[in-house]
C-alpha positions in Angstrom: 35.8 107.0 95.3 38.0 110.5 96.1 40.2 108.1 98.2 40.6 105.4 96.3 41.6 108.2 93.2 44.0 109.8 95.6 45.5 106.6 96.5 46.1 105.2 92.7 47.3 108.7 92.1 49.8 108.7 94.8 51.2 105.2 94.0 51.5 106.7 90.4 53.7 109.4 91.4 56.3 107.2 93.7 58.9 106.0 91.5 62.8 104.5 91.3 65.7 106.9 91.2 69.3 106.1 90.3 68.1 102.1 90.5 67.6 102.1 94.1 64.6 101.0 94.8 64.3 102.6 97.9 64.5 106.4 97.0 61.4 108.0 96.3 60.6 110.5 94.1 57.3 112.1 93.3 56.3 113.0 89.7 56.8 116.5 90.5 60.9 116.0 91.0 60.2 115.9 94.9 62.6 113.7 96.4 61.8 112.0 100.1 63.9 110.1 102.1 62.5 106.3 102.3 63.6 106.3 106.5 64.0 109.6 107.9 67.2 110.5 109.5 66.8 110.6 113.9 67.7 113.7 116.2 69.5 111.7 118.8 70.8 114.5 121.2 70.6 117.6 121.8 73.6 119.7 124.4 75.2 122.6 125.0 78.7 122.7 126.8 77.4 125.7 129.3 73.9 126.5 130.7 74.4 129.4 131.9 72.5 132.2 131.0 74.8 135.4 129.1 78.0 132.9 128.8 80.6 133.8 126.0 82.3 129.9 124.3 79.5 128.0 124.3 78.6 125.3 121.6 75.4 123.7 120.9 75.6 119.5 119.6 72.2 118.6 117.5 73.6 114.9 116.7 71.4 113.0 114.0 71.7 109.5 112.8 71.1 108.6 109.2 69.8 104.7 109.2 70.9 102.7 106.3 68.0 102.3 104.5 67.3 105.9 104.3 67.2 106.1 100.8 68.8 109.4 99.8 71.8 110.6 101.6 71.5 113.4 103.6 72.4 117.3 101.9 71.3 119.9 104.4 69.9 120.5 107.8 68.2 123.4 109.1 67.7 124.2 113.0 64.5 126.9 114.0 64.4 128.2 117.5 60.6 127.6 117.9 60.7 129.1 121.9 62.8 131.0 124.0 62.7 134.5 124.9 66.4 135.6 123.1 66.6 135.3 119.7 70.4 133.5 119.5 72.4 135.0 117.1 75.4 132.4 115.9 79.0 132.4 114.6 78.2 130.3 111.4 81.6 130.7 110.3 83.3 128.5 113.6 80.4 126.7 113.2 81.0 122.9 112.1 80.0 119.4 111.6 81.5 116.1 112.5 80.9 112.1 112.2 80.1 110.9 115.2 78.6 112.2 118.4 80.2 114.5 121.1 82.2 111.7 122.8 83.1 110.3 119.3 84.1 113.0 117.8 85.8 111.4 114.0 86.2 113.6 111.3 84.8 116.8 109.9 81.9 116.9 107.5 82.8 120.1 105.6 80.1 122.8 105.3 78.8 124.1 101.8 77.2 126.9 103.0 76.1 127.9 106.4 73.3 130.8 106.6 71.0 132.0 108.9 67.7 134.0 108.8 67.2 136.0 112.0 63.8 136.8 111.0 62.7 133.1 111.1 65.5 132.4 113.8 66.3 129.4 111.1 70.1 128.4 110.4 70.7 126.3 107.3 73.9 124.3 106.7 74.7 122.3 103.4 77.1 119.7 103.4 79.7 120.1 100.9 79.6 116.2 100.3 76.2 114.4 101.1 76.3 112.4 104.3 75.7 108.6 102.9 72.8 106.5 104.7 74.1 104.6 107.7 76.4 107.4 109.3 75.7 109.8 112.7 76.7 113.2 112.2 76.9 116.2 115.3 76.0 119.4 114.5 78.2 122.1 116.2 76.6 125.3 116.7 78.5 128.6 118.0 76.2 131.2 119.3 77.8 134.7 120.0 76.7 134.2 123.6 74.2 132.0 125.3 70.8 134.1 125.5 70.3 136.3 128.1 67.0 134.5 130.1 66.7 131.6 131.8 64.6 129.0 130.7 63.9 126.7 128.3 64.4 127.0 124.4 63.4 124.7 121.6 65.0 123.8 118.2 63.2 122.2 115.4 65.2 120.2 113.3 64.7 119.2 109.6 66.9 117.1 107.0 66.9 117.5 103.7 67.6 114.7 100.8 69.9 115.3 98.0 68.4 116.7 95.1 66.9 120.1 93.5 63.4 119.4 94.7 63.9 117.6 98.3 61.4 117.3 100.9 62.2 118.8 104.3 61.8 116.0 107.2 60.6 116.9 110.8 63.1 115.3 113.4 61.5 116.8 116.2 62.9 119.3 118.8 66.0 119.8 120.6 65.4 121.3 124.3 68.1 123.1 125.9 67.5 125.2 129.2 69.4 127.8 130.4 69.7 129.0 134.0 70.6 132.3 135.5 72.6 132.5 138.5 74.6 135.3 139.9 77.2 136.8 137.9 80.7 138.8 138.9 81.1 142.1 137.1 83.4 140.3 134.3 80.1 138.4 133.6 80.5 135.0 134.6 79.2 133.1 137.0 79.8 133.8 140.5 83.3 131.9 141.8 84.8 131.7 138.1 
């Protein structure tokens, strides 16, 4: 009996926004995307551990029939020894992926929360269903131990209220090798 009220209640609380009947929105204001966005890659342009210029790429892939378009993403380093610290403000986004690179997707706001090791980036425009967008993180320099580190990533729909979406991790692993007395690698 529980279940069966939970279920009428929950089929209650899904309803149409803006006459698409694929967004759904809970009585509450929460908004969820119908088909979740995808993490598709995850890459850094050096490895090494202590290396000054690198960039992380979190691409994710917004399918057509998300529902909502896509506002804000955040990335949380979930493991790893270093807690990276990031240049948000050379930070950007693009369409496409790495070896697509189109054109920029410009940034609302770009924040970060060291205490959480969260960074948050808005979109100043909402990224429409159907469209893969790359993620370009500047760290201040790649952490100082090898090994690996995970990112969790989440997207969030438009809207006041929106539901935060799991994409699952990005792994990037970072190796130490012997370093010159400029700090980089040994034959730089």
């Amino acid at each position: 009996m529980r279940l069966a009220r939970l279920f009428s209640t929950t089929l209650i609380a899904i309803s149409v926004i803006g006459g698409n009947a694929d967004a759904i929105q809970f009585q509450d204001g929460t908004v969820y995307f119908v088909h979740p966005p995808r993490l598709v890659e995850t890459a850094t342009t050096f490895n090494d551990v202590r290396v000054w210029g690198a960039t992380y790429y979190f691409t994710v892939t917004l399918p057509e029939d998300a529902g909502e378009p896509l506002q804000r993403i955040t990335i949380n380093q979930r493991e790893g020894v270093d807690d990276i610290r990031y240049d948000l403000h050379n930070s950007f986004a693009f369409e496409g992926n790495r070896s697509g690179k189109q054109q920029r997707v410009k940034l609302k706001d770009a924040t970060s929360n060291q205490k959480t090791r969260t960074v948050s980036l808005r979109f100043e425009e909402p990224v429409p269903p159907g469209k893969t967008i790359t993620i370009a993180l500047k760290p201040w320099q790649n952490p100082s131990f090898e090994g690996i580190y995970l990112f969790g990533v989440t997207a969030f729909p438009t809207g006041e209220k929106s539901h935060g979406q799991f994409l699952g991790f990005g792994r990037l692993h970072f190796y130490s090798h012997s370093f010159n007395r400029f700090g980089f690698p040994s034959g730089w």
